[in-house]
TORKOL-4160 file (C-alpha; in steps of 0.2 Angstrom, whole numbers, padded with zeros to 4 digits, m for minus):
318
<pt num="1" X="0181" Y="0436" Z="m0905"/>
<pt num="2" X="0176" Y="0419" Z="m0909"/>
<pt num="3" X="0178" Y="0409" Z="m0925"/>
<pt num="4" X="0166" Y="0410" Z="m0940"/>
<pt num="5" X="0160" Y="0395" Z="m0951"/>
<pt num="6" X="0158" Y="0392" Z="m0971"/>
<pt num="7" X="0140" Y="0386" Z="m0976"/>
<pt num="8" X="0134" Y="0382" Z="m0991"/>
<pt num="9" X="0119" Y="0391" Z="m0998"/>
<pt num="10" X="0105" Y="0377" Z="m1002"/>
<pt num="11" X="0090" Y="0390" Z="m1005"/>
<pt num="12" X="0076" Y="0399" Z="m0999"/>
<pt num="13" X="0059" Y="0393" Z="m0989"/>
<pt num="14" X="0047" Y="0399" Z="m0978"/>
<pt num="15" X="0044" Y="0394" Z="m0958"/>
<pt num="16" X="0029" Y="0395" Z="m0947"/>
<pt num="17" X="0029" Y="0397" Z="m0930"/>
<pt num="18" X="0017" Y="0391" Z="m0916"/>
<pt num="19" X="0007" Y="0405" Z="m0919"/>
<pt num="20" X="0006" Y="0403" Z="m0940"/>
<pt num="21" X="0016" Y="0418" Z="m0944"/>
<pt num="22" X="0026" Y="0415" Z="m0960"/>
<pt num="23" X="0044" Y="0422" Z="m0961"/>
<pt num="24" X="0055" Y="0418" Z="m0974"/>
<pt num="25" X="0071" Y="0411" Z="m0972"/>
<pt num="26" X="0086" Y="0405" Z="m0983"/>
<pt num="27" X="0092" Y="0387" Z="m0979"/>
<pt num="28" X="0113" Y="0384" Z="m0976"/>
<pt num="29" X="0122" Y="0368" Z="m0972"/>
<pt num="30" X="0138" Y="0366" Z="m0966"/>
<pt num="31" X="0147" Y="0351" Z="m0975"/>
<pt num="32" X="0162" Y="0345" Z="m0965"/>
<pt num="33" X="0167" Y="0360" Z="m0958"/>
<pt num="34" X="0184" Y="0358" Z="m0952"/>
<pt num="35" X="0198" Y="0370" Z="m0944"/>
<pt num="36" X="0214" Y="0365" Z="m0955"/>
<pt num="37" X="0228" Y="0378" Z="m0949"/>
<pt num="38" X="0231" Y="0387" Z="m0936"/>
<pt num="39" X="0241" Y="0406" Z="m0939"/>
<pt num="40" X="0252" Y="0411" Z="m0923"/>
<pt num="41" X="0257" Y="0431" Z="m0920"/>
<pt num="42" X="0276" Y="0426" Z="m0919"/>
<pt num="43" X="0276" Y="0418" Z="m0937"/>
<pt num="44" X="0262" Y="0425" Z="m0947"/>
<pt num="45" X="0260" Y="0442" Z="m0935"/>
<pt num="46" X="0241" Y="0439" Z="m0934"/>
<pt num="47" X="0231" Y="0426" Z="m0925"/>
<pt num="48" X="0219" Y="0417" Z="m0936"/>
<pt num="49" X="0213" Y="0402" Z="m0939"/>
<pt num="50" X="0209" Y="0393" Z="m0959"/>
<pt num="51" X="0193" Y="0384" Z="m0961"/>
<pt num="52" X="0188" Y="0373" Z="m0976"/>
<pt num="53" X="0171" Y="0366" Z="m0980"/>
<pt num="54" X="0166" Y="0352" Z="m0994"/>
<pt num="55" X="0175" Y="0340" Z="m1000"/>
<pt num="56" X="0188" Y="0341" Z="m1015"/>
<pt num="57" X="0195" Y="0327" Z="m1029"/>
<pt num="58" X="0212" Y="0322" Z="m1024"/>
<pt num="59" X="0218" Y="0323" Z="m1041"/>
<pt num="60" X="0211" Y="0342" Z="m1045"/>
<pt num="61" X="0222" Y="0346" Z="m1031"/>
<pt num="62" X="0240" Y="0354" Z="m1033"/>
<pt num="63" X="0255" Y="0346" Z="m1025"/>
<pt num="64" X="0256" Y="0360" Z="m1012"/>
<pt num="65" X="0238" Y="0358" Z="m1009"/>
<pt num="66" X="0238" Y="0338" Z="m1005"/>
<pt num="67" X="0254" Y="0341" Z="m0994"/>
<pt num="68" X="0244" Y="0354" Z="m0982"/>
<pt num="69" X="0229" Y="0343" Z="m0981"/>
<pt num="70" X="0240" Y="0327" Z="m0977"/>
<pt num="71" X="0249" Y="0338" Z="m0963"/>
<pt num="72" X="0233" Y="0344" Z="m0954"/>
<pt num="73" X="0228" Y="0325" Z="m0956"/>
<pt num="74" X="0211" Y="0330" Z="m0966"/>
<pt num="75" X="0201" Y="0327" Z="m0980"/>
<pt num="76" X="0203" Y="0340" Z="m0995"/>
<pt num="77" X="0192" Y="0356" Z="m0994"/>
<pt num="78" X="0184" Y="0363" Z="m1010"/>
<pt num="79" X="0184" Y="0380" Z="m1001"/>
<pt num="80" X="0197" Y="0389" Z="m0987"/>
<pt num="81" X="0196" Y="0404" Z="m0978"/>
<pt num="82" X="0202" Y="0414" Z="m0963"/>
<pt num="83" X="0195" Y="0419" Z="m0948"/>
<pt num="84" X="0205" Y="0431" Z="m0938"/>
<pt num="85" X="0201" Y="0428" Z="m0917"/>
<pt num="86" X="0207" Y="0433" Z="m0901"/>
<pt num="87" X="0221" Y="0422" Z="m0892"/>
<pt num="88" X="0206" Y="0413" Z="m0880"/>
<pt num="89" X="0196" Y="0407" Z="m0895"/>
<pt num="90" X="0209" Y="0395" Z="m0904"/>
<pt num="91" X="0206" Y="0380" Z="m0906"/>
<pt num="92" X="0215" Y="0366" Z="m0912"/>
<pt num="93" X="0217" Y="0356" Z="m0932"/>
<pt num="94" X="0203" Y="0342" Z="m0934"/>
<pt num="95" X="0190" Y="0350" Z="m0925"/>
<pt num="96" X="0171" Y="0351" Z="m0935"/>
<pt num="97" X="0162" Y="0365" Z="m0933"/>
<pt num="98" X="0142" Y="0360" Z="m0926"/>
<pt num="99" X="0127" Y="0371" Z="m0931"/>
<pt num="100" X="0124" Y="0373" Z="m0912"/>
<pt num="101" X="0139" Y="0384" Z="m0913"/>
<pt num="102" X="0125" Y="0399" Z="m0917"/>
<pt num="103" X="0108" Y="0399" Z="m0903"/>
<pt num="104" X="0091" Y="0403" Z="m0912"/>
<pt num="105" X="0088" Y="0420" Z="m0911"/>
<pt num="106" X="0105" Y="0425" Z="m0912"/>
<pt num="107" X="0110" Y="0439" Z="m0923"/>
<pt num="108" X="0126" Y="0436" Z="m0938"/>
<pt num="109" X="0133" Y="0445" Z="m0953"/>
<pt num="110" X="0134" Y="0435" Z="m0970"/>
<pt num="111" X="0146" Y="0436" Z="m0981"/>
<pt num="112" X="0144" Y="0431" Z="m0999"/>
<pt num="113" X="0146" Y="0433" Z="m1018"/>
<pt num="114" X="0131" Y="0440" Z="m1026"/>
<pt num="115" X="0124" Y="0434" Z="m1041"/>
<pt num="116" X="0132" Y="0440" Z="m1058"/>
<pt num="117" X="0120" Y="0452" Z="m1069"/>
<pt num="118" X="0129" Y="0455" Z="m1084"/>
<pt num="119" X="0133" Y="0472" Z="m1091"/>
<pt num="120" X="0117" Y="0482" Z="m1086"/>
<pt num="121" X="0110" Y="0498" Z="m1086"/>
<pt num="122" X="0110" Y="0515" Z="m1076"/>
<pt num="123" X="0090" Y="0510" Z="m1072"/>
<pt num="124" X="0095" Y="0493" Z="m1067"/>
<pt num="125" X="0112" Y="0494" Z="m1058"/>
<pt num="126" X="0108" Y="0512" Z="m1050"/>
<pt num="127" X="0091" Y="0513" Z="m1051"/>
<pt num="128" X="0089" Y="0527" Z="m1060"/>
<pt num="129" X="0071" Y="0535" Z="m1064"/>
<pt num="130" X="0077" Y="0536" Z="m1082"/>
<pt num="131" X="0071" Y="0550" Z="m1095"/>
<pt num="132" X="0051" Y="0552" Z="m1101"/>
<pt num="133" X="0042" Y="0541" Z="m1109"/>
<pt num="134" X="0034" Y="0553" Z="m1124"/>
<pt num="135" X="0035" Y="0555" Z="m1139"/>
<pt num="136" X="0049" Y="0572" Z="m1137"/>
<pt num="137" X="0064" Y="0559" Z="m1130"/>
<pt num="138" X="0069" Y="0547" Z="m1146"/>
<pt num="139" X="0078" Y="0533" Z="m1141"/>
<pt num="140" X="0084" Y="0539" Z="m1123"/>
<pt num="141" X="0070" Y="0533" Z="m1112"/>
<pt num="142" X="0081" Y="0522" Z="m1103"/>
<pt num="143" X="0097" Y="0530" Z="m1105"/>
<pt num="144" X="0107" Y="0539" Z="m1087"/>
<pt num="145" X="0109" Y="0556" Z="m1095"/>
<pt num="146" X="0125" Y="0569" Z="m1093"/>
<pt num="147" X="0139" Y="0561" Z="m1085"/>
<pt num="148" X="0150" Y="0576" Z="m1083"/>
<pt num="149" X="0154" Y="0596" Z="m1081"/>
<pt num="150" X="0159" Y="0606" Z="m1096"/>
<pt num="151" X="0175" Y="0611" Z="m1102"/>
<pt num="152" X="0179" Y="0612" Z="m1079"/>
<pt num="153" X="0186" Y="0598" Z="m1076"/>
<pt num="154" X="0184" Y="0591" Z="m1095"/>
<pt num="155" X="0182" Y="0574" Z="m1088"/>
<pt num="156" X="0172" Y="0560" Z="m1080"/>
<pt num="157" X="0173" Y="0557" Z="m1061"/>
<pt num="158" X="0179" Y="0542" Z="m1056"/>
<pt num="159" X="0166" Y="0532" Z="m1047"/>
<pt num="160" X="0150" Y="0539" Z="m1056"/>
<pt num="161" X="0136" Y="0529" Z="m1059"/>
<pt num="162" X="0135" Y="0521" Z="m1075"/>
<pt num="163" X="0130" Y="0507" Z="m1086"/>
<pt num="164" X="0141" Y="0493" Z="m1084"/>
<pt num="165" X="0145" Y="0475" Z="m1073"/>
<pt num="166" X="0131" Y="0470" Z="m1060"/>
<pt num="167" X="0133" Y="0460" Z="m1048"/>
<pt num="168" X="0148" Y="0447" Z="m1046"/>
<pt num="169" X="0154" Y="0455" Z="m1031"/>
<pt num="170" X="0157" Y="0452" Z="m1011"/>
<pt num="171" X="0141" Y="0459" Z="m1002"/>
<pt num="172" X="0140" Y="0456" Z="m0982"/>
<pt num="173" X="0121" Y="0456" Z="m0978"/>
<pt num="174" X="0122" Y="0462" Z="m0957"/>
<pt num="175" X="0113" Y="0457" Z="m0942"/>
<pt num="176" X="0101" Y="0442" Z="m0949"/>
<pt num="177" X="0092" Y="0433" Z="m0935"/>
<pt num="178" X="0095" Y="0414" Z="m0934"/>
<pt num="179" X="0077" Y="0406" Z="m0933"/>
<pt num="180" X="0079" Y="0387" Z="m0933"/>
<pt num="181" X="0093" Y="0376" Z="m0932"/>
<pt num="182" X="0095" Y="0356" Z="m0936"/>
<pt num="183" X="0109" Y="0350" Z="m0928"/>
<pt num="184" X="0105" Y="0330" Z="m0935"/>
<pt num="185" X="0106" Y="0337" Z="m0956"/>
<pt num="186" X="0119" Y="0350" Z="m0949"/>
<pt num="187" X="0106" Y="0364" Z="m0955"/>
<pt num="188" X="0104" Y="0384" Z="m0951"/>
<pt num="189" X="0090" Y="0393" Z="m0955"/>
<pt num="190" X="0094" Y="0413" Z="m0956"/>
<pt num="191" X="0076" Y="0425" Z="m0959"/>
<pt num="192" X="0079" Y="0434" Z="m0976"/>
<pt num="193" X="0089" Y="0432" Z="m0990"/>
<pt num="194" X="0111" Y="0427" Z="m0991"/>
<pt num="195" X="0120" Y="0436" Z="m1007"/>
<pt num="196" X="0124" Y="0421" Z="m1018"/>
<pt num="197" X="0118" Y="0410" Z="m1030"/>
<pt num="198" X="0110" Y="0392" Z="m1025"/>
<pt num="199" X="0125" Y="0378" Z="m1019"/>
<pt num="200" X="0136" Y="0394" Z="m1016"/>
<pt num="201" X="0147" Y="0395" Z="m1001"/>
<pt num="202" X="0145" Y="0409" Z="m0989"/>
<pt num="203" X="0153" Y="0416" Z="m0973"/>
<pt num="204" X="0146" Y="0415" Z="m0956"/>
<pt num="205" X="0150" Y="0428" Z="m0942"/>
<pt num="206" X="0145" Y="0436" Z="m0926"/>
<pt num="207" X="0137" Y="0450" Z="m0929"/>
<pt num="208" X="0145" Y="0465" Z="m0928"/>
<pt num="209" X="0131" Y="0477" Z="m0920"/>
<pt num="210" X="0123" Y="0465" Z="m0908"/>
<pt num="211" X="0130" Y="0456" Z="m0890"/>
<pt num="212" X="0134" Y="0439" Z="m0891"/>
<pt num="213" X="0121" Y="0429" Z="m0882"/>
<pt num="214" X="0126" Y="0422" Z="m0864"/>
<pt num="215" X="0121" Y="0404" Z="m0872"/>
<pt num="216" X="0132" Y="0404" Z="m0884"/>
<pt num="217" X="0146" Y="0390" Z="m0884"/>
<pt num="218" X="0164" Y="0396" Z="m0881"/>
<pt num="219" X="0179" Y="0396" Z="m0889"/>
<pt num="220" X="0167" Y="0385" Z="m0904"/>
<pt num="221" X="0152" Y="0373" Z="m0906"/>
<pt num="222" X="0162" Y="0359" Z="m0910"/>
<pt num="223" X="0156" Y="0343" Z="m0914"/>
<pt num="224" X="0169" Y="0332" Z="m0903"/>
<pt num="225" X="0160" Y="0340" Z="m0888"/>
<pt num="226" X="0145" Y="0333" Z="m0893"/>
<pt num="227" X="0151" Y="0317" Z="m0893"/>
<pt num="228" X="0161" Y="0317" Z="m0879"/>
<pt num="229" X="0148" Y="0323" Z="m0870"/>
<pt num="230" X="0135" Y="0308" Z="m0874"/>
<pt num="231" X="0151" Y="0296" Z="m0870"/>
<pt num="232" X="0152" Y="0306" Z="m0853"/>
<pt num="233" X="0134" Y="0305" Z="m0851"/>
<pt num="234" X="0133" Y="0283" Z="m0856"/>
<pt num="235" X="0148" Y="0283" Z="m0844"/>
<pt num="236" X="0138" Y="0293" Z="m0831"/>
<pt num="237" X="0124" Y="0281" Z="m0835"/>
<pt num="238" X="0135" Y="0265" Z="m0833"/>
<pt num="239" X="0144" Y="0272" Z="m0816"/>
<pt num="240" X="0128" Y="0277" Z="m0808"/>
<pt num="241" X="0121" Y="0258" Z="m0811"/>
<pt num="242" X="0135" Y="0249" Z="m0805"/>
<pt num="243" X="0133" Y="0261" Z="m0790"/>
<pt num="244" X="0117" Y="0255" Z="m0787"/>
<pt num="245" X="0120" Y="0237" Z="m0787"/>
<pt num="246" X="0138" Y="0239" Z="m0777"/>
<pt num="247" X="0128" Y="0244" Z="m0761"/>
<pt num="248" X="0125" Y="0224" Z="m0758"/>
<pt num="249" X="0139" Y="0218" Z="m0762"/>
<pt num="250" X="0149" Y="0229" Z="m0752"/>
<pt num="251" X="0139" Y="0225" Z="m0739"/>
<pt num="252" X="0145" Y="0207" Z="m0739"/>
<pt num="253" X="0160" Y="0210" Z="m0743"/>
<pt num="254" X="0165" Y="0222" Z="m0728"/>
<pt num="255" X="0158" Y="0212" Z="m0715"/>
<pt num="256" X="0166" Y="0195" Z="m0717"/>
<pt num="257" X="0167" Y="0193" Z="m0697"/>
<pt num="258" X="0149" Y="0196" Z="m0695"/>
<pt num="259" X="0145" Y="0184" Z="m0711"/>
<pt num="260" X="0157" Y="0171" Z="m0702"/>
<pt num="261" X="0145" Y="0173" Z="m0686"/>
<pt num="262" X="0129" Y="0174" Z="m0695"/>
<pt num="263" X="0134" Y="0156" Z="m0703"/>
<pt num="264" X="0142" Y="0151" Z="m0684"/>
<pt num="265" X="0123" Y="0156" Z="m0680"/>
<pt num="266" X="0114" Y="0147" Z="m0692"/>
<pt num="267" X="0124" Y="0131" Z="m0692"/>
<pt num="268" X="0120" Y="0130" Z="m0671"/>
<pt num="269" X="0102" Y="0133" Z="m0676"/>
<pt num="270" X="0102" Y="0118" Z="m0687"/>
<pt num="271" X="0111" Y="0108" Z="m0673"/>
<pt num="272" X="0098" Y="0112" Z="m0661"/>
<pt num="273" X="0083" Y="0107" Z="m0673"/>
<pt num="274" X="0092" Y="0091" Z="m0680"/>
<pt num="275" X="0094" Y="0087" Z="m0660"/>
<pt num="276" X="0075" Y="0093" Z="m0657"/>
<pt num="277" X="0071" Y="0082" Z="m0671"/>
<pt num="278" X="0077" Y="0066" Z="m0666"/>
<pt num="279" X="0074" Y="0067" Z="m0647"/>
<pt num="280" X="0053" Y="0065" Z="m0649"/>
<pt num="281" X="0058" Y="0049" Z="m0659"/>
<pt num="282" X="0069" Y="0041" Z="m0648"/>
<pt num="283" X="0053" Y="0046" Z="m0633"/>
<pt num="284" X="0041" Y="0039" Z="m0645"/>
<pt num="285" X="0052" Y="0022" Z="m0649"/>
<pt num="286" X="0051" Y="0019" Z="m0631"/>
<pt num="287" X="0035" Y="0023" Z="m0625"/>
<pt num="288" X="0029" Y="0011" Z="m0639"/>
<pt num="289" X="0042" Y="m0003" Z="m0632"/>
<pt num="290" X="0034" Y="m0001" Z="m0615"/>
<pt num="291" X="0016" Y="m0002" Z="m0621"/>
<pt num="292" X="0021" Y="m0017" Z="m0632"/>
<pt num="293" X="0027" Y="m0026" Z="m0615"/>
<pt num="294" X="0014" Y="m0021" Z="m0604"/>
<pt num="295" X="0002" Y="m0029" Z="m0621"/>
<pt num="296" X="0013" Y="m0045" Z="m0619"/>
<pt num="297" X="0013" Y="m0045" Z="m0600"/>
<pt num="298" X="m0008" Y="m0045" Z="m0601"/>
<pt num="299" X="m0011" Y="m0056" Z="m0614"/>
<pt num="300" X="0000" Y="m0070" Z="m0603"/>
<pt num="301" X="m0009" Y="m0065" Z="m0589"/>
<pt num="302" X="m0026" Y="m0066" Z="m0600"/>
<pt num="303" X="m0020" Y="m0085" Z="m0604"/>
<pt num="304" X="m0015" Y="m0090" Z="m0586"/>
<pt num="305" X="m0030" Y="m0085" Z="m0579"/>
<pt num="306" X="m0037" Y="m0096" Z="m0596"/>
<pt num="307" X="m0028" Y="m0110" Z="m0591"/>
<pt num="308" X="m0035" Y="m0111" Z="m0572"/>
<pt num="309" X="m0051" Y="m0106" Z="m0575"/>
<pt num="310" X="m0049" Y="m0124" Z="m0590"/>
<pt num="311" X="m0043" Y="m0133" Z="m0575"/>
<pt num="312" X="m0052" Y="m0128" Z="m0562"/>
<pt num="313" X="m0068" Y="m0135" Z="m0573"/>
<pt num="314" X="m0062" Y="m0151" Z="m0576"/>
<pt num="315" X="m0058" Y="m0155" Z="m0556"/>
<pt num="316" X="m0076" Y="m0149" Z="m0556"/>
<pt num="317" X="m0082" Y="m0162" Z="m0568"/>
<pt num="318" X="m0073" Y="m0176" Z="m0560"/>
């Protein structure tokens, strides 16, 4: 048996669905719904656990009253109440309730005080037809008639319907379908109407004559789960990203001996280029010296044979 909630009555609205069909629901928010004691069999012989929902003023609060909040390390509720569970479904002080702890479609009893009428009539509180409306029935038209036997038993049963106080009393409404739920406003929309009047508190349970759904969150819908299940997911998120960049690093960094070669490698490569490099230069440097000799060699051939060819005109001439 799981824990129930305490939600606040906010009113009543209408939904459509995909379709366009127009059900009516009643609209309940759970304001800070907190788990602020826990009963054990050994101490209190039952197993339970006390909710509060709202927030109360400090100073409205008894002395007895602050010291219990400042035990379970909470903020002051304007409303308690117990919810009796089996020994798996506890759960521990500090933990908010979520809407997510119902699933849409599911099926829960409400719990709540319906509005107060007054002192009202046999017609009104028991719906009673009432007496004729002619003329023969003079000031008894709405009236409830005999309430008794004769002079056997001489008296009025106790629990007869009568006149008297409607309304004011605890009403459970059973098996209300859940039709929407807004987990970011901390909403529940249940089809029908909730006994109580609007900004009244009501309680939430399982219902009584359905099966719980298989989606339904055990021990509780809590909302430290859903945090901690976004921080496990961002953590997820960071790990897996690291992950994907870690392949290259590792890579370098298990294999330092073949890095070692790789540069060994590459610094022979360079070696051999800056030797490749040089060596046409020092070919060209002398080719060039040799073609620069043999260019001196002929012109001083060019000007000897000059020089004979000058003489060898002027022993002509003479």
């Amino acid at each position: 048996m799981r824990c129930g909630v305490i939600a606040k009555k906010i009113g009543m609205t209408r939904s459509f669905s995909k379709e366009g069909t127009d059900t009516p629901v009643t609209v309940l928010k759970l304001e800070n719904v907190q788990v602020t004691a826990i009963m054990n069999s050994d101490r209190d012989g039952f197993i339970a656990l006390q909710v509060g929902a709202g927030t109360a003023k400090t100073k409205n609060l008894t002395k007895p009253m602050r010291g219990h909040f400042a035990k379970a390390k909470v903020e002051p509720k304007k409303i308690l109440r117990e919810f009796i569970v089996s020994e798996d479904m506890k759960l521990n002080i500090g933990d908010t309730f979520s809407t997510n702890h119902y699933v849409i479609g599911q099926k829960i009893d409400v719990s709540g005080t319906s509005i107060g009428k007054g002192f009202s009539g046999a017609m009104k509180r028991h719906n009673f037809s009432g007496l004729r409306a002619s003329h023969g029935v003079s000031i008894s038209h709405r009236s409830h008639g005999s309430t008794g036997n004769s002079q056997d038993p001489g008296k009025v049963w106790k629990g007869k319907k009568m006149a008297g106080q409607y309304g004011n009393v605890k009403k459970t409404i059973q098996s209300l379908t859940v039709v929407d739920i807004n987990e970011e406003e901390d909403l529940i929309f249940v089809k029908g109407s909730v006994p109580g009047a609007k900004n009244s508190f009501v309680f939430l349970k399982d219902a009584l004559k359905s099966e719980l759904p298989d989606a339904v969150l055990k021990p509780a819908g809590l909302k430290n789960n859903t945090d901690n299940l976004k921080i496990k997911n961002d953590e997820n998120s960071e790990k897996s990203n690291k992950n994907d960049v870690q392949p290259e690093e590792n890579s370098s960094d298990e294999s330092p001996e073949l890095k070692n070669n790789n540069d060994n490698l590459q610094d022979e490569k360079d070696v051999k280029d800056n030797s490749n490099n040089l060596q046409p230069k020092e070919e060209t440097s002398d080719l060039t010296g040799i073609k620069e000799n043999e260019k001196s060699e002929n012109i001083n051939l060019s000007n000897k044979d000059v020089s004979e060819n000058i003489t060898e005109n002027s022993s002509k001439k003479e």
